[in-house]
ZADREN-560073 format. One record per residue (C-alpha): residue number from 1; x negated, y negated, z negated. Coordinates in Angstrom, 2 decimals. Example, Ala and Ser with C-alpha at 12.3 -4.5 7.8 and 13.67 -1.06 7.14 Angstrom:
<nodes>
<node num="1" east="-12.30" north="4.50" up="-7.80"/>
<node num="2" east="-13.67" north="1.06" up="-7.14"/>
</nodes>
This chain:
<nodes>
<node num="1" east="-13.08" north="5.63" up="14.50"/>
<node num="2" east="-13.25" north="8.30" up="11.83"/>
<node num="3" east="-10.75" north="8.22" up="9.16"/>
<node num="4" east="-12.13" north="9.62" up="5.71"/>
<node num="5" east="-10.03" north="11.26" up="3.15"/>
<node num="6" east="-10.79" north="10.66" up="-0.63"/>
<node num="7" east="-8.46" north="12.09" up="-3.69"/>
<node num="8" east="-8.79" north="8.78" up="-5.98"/>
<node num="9" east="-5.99" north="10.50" up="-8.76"/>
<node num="10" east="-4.80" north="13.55" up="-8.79"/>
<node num="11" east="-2.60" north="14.82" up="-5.33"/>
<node num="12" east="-3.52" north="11.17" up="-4.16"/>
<node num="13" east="-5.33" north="11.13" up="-1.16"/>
<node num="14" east="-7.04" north="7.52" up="0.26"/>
<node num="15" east="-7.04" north="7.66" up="3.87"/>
<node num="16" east="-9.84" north="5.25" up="5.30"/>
<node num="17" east="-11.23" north="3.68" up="8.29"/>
<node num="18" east="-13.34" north="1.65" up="8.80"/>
<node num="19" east="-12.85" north="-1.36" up="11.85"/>
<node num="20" east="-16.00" north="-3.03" up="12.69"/>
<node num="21" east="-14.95" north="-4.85" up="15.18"/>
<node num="22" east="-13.98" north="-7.46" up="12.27"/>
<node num="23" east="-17.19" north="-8.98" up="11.29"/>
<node num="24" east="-18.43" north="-7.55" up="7.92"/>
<node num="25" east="-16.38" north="-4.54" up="8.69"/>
<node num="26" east="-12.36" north="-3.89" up="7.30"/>
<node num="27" east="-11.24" north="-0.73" up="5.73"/>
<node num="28" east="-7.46" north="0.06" up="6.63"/>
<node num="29" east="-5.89" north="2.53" up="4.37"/>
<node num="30" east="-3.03" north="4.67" up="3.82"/>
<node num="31" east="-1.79" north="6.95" up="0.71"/>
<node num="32" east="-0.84" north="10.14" up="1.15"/>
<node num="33" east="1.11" north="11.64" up="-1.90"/>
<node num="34" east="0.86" north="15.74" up="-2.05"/>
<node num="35" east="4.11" north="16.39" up="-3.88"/>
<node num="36" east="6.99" north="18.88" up="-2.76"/>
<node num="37" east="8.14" north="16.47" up="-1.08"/>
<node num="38" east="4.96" north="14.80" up="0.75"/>
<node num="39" east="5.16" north="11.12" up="1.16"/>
<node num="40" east="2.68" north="8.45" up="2.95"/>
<node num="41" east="2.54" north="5.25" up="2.32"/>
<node num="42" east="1.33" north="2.43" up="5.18"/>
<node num="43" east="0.91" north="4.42" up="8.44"/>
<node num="44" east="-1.76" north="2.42" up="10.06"/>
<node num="45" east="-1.92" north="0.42" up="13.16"/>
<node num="46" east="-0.36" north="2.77" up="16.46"/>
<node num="47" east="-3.79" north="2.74" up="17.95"/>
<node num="48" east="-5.01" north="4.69" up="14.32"/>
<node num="49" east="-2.64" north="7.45" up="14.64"/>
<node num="50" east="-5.00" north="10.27" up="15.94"/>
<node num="51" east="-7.25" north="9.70" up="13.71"/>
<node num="52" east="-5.38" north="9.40" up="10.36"/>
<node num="53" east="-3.34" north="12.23" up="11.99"/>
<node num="54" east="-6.46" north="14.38" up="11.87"/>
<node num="55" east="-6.93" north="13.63" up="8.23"/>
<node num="56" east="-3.40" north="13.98" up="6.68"/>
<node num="57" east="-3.71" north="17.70" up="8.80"/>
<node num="58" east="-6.25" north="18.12" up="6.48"/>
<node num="59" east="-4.46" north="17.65" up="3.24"/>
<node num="60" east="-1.26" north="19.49" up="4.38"/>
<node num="61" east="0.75" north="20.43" up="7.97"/>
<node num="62" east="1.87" north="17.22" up="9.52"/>
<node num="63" east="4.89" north="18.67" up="9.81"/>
<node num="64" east="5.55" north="18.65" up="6.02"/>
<node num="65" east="5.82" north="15.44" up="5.53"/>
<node num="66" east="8.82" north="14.11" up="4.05"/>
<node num="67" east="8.87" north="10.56" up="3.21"/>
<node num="68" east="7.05" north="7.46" up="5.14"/>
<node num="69" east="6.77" north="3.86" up="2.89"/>
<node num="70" east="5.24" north="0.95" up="3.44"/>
<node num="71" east="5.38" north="-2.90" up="1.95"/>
<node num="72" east="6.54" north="-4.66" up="4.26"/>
<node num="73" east="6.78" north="-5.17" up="8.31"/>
<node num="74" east="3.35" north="-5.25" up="10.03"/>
<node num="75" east="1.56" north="-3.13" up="12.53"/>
<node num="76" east="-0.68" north="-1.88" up="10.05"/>
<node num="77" east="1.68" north="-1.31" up="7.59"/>
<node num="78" east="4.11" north="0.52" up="10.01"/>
<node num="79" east="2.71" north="0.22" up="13.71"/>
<node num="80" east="2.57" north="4.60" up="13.85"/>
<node num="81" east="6.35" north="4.66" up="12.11"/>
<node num="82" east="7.32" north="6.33" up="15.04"/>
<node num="83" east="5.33" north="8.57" up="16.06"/>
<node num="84" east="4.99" north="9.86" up="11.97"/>
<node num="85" east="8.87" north="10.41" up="12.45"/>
<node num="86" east="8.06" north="12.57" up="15.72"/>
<node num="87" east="5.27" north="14.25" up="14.08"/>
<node num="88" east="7.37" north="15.24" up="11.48"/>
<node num="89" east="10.86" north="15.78" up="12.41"/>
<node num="90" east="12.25" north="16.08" up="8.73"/>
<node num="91" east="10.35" north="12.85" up="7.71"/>
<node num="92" east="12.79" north="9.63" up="6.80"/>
<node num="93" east="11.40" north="5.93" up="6.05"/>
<node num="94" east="11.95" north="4.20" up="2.95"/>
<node num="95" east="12.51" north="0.87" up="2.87"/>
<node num="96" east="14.07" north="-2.16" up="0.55"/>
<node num="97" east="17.31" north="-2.95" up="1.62"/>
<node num="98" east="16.15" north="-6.31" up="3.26"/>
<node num="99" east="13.50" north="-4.99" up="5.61"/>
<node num="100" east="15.97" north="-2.40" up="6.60"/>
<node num="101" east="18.48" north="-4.94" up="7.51"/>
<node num="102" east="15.84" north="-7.09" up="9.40"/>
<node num="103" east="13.31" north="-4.71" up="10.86"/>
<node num="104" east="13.56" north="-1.17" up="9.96"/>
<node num="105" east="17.33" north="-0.67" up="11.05"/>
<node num="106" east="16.77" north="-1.69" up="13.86"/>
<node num="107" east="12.44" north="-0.58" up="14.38"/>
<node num="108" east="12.80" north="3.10" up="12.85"/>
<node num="109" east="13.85" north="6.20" up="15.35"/>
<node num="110" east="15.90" north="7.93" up="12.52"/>
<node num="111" east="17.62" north="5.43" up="9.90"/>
<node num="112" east="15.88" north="4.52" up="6.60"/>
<node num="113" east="16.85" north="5.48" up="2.90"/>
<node num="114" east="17.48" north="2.50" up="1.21"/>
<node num="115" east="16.02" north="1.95" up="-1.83"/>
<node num="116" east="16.81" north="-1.00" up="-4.41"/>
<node num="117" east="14.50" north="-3.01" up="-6.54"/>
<node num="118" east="13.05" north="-0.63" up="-9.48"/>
<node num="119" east="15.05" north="3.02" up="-8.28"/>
<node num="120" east="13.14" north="5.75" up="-8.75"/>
<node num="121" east="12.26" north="8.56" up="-5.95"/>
<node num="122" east="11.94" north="11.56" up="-7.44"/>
<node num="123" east="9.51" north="13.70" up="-4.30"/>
<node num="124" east="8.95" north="16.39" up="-6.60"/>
<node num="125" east="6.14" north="16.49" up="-8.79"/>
<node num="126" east="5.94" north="12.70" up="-8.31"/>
<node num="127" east="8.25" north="9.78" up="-8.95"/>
<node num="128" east="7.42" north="6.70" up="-6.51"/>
<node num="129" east="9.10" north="3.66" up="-8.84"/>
<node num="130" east="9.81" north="0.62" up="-5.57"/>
<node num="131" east="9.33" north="-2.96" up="-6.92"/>
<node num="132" east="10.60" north="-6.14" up="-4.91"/>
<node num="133" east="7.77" north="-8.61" up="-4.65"/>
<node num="134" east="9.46" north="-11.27" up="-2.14"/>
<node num="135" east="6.08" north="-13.44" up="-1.23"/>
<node num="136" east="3.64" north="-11.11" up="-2.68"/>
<node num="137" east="1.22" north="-11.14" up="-1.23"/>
<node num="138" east="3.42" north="-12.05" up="1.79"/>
<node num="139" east="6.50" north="-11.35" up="3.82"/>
<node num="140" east="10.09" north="-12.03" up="2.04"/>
<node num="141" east="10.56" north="-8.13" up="2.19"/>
<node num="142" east="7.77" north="-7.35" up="0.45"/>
<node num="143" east="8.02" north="-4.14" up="-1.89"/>
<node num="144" east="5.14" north="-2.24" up="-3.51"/>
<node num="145" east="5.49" north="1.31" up="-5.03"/>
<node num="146" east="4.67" north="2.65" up="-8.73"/>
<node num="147" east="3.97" north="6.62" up="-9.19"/>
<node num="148" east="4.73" north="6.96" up="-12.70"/>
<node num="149" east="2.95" north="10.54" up="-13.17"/>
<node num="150" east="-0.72" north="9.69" up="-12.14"/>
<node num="151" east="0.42" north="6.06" up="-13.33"/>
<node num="152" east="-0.75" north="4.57" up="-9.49"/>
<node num="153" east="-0.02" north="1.32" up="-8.14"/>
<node num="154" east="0.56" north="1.66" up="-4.62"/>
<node num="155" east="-1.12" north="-2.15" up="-4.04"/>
<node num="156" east="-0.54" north="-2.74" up="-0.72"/>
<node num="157" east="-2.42" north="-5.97" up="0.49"/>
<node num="158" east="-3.15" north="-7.34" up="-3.30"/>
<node num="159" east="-6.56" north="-6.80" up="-4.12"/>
<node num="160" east="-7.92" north="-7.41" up="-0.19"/>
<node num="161" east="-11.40" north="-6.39" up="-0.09"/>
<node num="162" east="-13.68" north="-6.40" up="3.47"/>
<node num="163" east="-16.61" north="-4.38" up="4.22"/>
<node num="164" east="-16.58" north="-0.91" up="3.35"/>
<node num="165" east="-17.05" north="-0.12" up="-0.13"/>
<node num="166" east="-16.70" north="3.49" up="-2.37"/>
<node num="167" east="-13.32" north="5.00" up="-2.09"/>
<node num="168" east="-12.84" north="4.31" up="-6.12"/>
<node num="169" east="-14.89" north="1.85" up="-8.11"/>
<node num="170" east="-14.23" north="0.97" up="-12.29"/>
<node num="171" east="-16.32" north="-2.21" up="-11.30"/>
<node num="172" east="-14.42" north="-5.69" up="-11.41"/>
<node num="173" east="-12.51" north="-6.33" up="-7.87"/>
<node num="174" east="-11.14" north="-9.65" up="-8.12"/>
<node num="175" east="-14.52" north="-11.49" up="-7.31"/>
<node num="176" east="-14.05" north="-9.33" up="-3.93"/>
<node num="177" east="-10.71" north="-10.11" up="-3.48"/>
<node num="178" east="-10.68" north="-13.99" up="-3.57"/>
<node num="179" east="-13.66" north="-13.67" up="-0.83"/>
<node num="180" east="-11.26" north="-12.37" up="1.10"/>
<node num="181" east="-8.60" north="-14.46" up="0.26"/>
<node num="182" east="-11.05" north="-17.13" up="1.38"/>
<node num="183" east="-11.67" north="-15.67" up="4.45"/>
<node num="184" east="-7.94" north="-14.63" up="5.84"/>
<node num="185" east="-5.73" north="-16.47" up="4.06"/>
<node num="186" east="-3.20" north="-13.48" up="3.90"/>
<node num="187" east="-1.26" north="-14.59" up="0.42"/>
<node num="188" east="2.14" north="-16.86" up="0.66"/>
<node num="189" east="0.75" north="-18.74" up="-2.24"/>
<node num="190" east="4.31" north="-19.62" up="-4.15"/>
<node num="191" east="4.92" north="-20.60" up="-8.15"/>
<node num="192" east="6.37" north="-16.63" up="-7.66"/>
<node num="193" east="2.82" north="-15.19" up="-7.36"/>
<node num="194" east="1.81" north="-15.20" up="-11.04"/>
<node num="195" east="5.02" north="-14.17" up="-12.02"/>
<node num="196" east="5.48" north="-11.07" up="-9.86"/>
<node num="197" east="2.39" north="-10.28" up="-10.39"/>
<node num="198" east="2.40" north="-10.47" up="-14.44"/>
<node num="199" east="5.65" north="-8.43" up="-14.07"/>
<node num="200" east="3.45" north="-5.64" up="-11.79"/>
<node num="201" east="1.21" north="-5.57" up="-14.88"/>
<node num="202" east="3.55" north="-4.41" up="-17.32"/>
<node num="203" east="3.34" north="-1.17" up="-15.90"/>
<node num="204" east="-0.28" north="-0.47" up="-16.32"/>
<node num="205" east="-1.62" north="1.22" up="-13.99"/>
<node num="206" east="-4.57" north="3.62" up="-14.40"/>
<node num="207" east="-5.76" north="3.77" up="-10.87"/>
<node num="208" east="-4.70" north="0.66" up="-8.17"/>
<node num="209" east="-4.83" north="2.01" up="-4.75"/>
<node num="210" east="-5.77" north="-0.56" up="-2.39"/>
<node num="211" east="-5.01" north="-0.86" up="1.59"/>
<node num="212" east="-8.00" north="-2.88" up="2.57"/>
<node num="213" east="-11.32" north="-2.39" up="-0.14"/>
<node num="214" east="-11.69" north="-0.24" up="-2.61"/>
<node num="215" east="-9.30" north="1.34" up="-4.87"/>
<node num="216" east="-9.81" north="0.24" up="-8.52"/>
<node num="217" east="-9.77" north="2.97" up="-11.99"/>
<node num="218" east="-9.72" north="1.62" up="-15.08"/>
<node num="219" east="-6.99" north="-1.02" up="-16.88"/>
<node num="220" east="-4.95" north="-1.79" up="-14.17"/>
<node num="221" east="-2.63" north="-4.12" up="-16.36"/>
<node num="222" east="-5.76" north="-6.63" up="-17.47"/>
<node num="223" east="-7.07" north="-6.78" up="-14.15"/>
<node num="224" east="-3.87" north="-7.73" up="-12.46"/>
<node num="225" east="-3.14" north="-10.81" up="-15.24"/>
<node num="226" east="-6.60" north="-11.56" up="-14.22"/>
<node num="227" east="-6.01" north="-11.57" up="-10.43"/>
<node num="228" east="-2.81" north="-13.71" up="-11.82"/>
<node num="229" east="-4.34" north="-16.36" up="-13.46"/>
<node num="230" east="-7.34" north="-16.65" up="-11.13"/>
<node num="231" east="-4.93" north="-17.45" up="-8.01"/>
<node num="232" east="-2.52" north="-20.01" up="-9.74"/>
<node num="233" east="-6.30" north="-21.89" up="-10.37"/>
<node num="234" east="-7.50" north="-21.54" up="-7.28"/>
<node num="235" east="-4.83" north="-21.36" up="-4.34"/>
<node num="236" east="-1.20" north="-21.60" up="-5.82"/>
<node num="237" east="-0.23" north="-25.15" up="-5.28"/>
<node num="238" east="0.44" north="-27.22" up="-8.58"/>
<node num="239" east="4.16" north="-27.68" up="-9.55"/>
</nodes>
């Protein structure tokens, strides 16, 4: 599978490929920040690591990678941890504080830096801003990432799209999005998913980078309260 690289804000590359094995096709994506301190965020399945390999060596050496982040604990959020940490022998995870007590302590070659709810990482050039999101869209060690500079929400799994659409769209993504939610069933549909997700929207984002779909420019803030109030009437459970 070929992975494609797209720069959807500036020193933000998409990394995509394209599975379509899964009917309709699936994207899977990762986010690599070009900063003095490089940093890429999901790693992709372990099976994906040539490939998006091969297209970070395109951006910059493998080997100057610094920092490796992800959401939370799932193959294709972190199934090639290891071998990016080989592949780049001064590279360190970063994880919440949770998923390093319950997976990446014990998953991760070299030990993680821990990073609390809201702390700032300052990679030089770029400052990744983590946010707890316990539930969101699932796993109770769920953390997304904020890059304050290009103003880029790191989405992780919100905004789920299938097929294989353009690398950045200012089109309307939530009609996408609850097709897939109808599809998978991926979201842990608590009373905490409008909330966390309202909170997200404070920081309006210019540009959401999504890890399955396309990546969304435009007001990031409106279209998240929108993605809010369209679950709570359609799949978060009444009181």
């Amino acid at each position: 599978m070929e992975t494609k690289v797209d720069e959807i804000a500036d020193g933000i590359f998409r990394l995509s490929t394209l599975d379509t094995n899964i009917p309709g096709g699936f994207t899977f994506n990762q986010l690599l920040l070009d900063a003095e301190e490089p940093l890429l965020f999901h790693t992709g399945q372990r099976g994906l690591f040539p490939s998006v390999a091969e297209a970070v060596g395109t951006v910059l050496p493998l080997d100057r990678l610094r920092w490796i982040a992800f959401g939370h604990y799932e193959a294709d959020e972190c199934g090639s941890m290891n071998q990016w940490l080989q592949a780049a022998p001064n590279s360190t995870v970063v994880s919440g504080g949770l998923a390093a007590a319950i997976s990446i302590g014990d998953q991760a070659d070299r030990a993680p830096r821990v990073v609390d709810d809201g702390e700032v990482l300052d990679i030089g050039g770029k400052r990744l801003r983590f946010i707890a999101t316990p539930h969101v869209p699932h796993g109770w060690e769920a953390h997304l990432a904020f890059e304050e500079t290009t103003r880029t929400l790191l989405a992780g799994d919100l905004f789920t799209q299938g097929g294989d659409g353009p690398a950045l769209t200012e089109d309307d993504i939530i009609e996408s999005s609850v097709a897939a939610e109808e599809g998978f069933r991926y979201t842990a549909p608590t009373p905490l998913y409008g909330p966390t997700v309202r909170r997200i929207a404070e920081l309006d984002p210019g540009t959401i980078a999504c890890m399955h779909g396309s990546s969304y420019r435009g007001d990031g803030g409106a279209l998240l309260r929108a993605l809010a109030d369209t679950y709570e009437a359609k799949f978060v459970p009444a009181g």
